[in-house]
C-alpha positions in Angstrom: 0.0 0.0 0.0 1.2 3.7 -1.1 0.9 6.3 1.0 1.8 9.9 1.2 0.8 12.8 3.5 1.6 16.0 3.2 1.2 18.8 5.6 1.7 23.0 5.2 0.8 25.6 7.1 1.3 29.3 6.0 0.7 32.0 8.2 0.5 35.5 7.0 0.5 38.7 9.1 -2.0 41.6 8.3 -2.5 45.0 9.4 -4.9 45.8 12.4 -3.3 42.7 14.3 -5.2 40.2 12.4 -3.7 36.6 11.3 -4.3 34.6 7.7 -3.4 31.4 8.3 -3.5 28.5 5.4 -3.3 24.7 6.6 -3.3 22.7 3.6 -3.3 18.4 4.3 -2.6 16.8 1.1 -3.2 12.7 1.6 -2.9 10.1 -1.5 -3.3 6.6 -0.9 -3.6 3.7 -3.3 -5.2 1.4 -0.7 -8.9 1.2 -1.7 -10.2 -1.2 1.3 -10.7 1.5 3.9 -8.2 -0.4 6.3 -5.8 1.9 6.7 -6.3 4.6 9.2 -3.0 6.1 9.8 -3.9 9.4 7.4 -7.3 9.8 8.0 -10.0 9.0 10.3 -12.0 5.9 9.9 -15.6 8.1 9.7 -13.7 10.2 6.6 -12.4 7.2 4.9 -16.0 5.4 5.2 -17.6 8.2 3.7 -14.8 8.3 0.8 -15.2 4.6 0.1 -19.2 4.3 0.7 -19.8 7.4 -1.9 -17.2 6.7 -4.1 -15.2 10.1 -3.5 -11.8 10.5 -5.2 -11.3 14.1 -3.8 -12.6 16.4 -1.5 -12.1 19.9 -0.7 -13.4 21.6 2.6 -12.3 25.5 3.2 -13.6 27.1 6.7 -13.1 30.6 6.9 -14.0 33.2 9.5 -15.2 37.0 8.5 -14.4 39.0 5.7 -11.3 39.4 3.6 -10.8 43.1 3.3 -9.5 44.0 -0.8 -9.0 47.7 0.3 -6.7 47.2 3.7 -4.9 43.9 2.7 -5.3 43.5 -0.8 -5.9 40.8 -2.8 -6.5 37.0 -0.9 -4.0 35.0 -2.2 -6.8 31.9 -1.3 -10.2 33.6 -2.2 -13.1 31.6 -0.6 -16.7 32.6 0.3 -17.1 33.3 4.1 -18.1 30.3 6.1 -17.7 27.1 4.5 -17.3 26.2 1.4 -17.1 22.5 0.1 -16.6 20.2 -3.4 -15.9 16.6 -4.2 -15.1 14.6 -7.0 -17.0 11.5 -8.0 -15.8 7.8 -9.4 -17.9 5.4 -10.4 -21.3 6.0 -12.4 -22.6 9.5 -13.4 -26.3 8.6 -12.6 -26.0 8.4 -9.0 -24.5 11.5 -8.8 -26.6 13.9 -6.9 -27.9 11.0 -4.5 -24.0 10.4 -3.3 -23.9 14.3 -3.1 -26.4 14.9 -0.9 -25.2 12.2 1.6 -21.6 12.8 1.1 -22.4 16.3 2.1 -24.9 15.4 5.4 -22.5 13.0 6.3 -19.3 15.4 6.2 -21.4 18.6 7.8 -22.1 15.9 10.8 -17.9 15.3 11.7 -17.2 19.0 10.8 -19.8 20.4 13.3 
């Protein structure tokens, strides 16, 4: 079984003592039997397996990126959350997986 994890975290100061701060987890496995839990939790990996995700994206942010003071973010995202997968497996069944792959994720995130 391959597999890599990779970890960065970028922390940027701004004006008015206020933080951006960027942790980025990269994981790649080639192990497709969901026994392997030294990467990721077992809920995540069951939901990978069970729905068929081949990658998945979650950004939480908190308030508002301010152009004018700080200029552009070099990570733009909405405020809150913001969240996108990508599917194997058969087109059809698409928005079915999607709307458990994202009730299931919304329940370990919160």
């Amino acid at each position: 079984c391959l597999e890599t994890y990779n970890e960065d975290l970028e922390i940027t100061t701004l004006p008015s003592t206020k933080l951006h701060t960027l942790f980025k987890f990269t994981s790649l496995s080639d192990a497709v039997n969901g026994q392997h839990f030294d990467l990721l939790p077992r809920p995540l990996i069951t939901i990978l397996l069970t729905y068929q995700v081949e990658e998945l994206h979650l950004t939480l942010t908190q308030g508002l990126w301010r152009d004018g003071i700080w200029g552009y973010s070099p990570h733009a995202a909405p405020p809150g959350g913001q969240f996108h997968v990508w599917f194997g497996g058969a087109v059809e069944e698409v928005e079915e997986r999607w709307k458990h792959v994202r009730n299931s994720v919304s329940g370990i995130t919160c």
